[in-house]
N, C-alpha and C positions, 0 to 999 in steps of 0.2 A: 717653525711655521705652524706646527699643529698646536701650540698655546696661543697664537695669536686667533688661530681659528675657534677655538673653544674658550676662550676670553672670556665669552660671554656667561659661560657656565659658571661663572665666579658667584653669580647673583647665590647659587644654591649653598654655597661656604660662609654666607651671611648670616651669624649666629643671631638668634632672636627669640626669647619662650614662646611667640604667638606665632611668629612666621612659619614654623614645624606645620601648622596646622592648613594652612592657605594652599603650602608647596606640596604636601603629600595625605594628610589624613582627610582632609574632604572631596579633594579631587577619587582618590581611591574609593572613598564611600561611591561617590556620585557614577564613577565608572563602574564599579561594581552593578550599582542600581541601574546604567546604562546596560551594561552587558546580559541583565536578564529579562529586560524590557523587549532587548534587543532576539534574544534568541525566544522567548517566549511568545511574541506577537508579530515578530517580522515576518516577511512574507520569504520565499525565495528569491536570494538575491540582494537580501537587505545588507550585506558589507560591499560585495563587491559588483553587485550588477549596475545597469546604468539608473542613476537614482539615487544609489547605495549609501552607504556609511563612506566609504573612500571617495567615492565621485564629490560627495558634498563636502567635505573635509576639503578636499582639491579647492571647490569652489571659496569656501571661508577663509583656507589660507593662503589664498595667494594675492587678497585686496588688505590683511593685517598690516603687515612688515612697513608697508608704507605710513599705517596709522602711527606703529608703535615710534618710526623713525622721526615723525614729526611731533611725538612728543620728545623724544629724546631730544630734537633740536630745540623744544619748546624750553623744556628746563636748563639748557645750556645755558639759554641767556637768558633766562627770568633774571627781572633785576626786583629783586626785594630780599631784604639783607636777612629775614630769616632763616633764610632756604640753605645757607651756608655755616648756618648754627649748628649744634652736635643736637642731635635728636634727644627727646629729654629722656632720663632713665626709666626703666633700665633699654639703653642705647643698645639698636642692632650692632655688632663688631664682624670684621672680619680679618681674618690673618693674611698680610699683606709679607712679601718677601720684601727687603730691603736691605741693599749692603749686604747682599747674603746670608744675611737675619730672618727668621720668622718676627712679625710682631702685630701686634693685635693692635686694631685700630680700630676707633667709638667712628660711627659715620654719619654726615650730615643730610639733611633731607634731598639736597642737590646729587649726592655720589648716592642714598639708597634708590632714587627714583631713576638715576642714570644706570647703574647694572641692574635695575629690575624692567625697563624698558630695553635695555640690550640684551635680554635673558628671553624677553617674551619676542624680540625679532626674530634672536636666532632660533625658539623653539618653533615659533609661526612658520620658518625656512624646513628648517629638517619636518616638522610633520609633513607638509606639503611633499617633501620630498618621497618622506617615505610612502605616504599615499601614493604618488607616482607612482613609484615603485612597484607598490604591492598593487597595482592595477595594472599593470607592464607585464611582472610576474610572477604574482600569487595562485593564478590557475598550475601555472607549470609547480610550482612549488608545492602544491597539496597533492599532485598526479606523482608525486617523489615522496612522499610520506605515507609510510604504512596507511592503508586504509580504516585501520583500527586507532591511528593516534589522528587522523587529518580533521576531524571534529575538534579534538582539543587544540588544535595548531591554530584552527581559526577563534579557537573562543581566547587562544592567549594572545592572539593578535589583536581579537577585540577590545580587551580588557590593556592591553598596550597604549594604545591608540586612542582610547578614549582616556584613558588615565593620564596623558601628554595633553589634551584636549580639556580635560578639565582642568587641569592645571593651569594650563594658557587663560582660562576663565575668572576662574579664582586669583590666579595673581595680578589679573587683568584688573580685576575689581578693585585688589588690595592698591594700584597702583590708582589706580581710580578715587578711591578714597583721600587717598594723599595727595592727590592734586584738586582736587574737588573740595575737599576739607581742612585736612592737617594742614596745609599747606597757610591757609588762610585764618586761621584760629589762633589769635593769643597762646603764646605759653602762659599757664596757671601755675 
C-alpha cells in the first residue's frame, strides 16, 4: 500500500540533464533566498503566527490539488497524436520495474506531464499537511528542544518548507511550459 501511496514520487526518478535543475537547484537557491529574507525582515511571528509562513502556505495549498488534478485529467485525454510521441532527445527516461526487471524507458510528453502533475498533487497534499501540522504542533516541539538549538530547528523547518514550496513553483512552471508550449510546437 505504501508504493501505491508514494507513486507519485516517481516523477523525481525521471532522469533528464535539465530537469536536475527545476526539481532541486533553483528551488534551493530561491529557499535559501526565502529563508534570509525571512529571518532578516520578518516581524515576530512571520512562520508560525496568524499571517505567518504556515498559515499562508495552508491557504495556497489547499485550492492547488484541485488545479493540478484537472490538468492531469486534461492530458489524459488530449487528443492530439503528438503528446504520445517519445520526447525528442535527449528524452527524459525513467526505470520502470517490469517482469521483475529494471528497465529504462524514453517517455512521451502524455506520461512526463502525467507523473509531473501527480508529483505536484501529491507535494501540494503533504506540504499542506505538514503545515497543519507544524501549526497544531510546532510550539510544543520547540518548548522540547534545547533552547540553544530551537533557533536552528525553526530555521531548518524554514529552509524545508520553502525548499518543497519552491519546488512546487518551479516544476509547476516546467509543467506550464509544456503545456503551454512544447506541447503545441512542431518537432524540428
Amino acid at each position: 500500500m505504501l508504493e501505491i501511496i508514494f507513486s507519485p514520487l516517481s516523477y523525481l526518478k525521471i532522469r533528464h540533464e535539465l530537469k536536475r535543475a527545476a526539481d532541486w537547484f533553483y528551488p534551493a537557491i530561491f529557499a535559501a533566498a526565502s529563508c534570509v529574507l525571512i529571518f532578516s525582515f520578518g516581524q515576530r511571528g512571520a512562520i508560525s503566527g496568524p499571517g505567518g509562513l504556515v498559515d499562508r502556505l495552508i491557504l495556497v495549498c489547499s485550492v492547488l490539488p484541485g488545479f493540478y488534478i484537472a490538468a492531469m485529467a486534461a492530458i489524459a485525454t488530449f487528443n492530439r497524436p503528438n503528446i504520445d510521441e517519445l520526447m525528442e532527445e535527449p528524452s527524459p527516461t525513467l526505470v520502470v520495474r517490469m517482469g521483475g526487471k529494471k528497465n529504462e524507458i524514453r517517455l512521451t510528453r502524455r506520461r512526463f506531464l502525467s507523473h509531473l502533475f501527480a508529483f505536484l498533487c501529491w507535494e501540494s497534499l503533504f506540504l499542506l499537511m505538514s503545515c497543519v501540522f507544524a501549526g497544531i504542533i510546532g510550539e510544543g516541539v520547540i518548548k522540547m528542544v534545547p533552547t540553544s538549538a530551537a533557533h536552528g530547528v525553526v530555521m531548518a523547518f524554514c529552509f524545508v518548507i520553502t525548499l518543497f514550496f519552491w519546488q512546487m513553483i518551479c516544476v509547476t512552471c516546467l509543467g506550464l511550459y509544456y503545456l503551454g508550449d512544447r506541447l503545441f510546437r512542431p518537432a524540428y
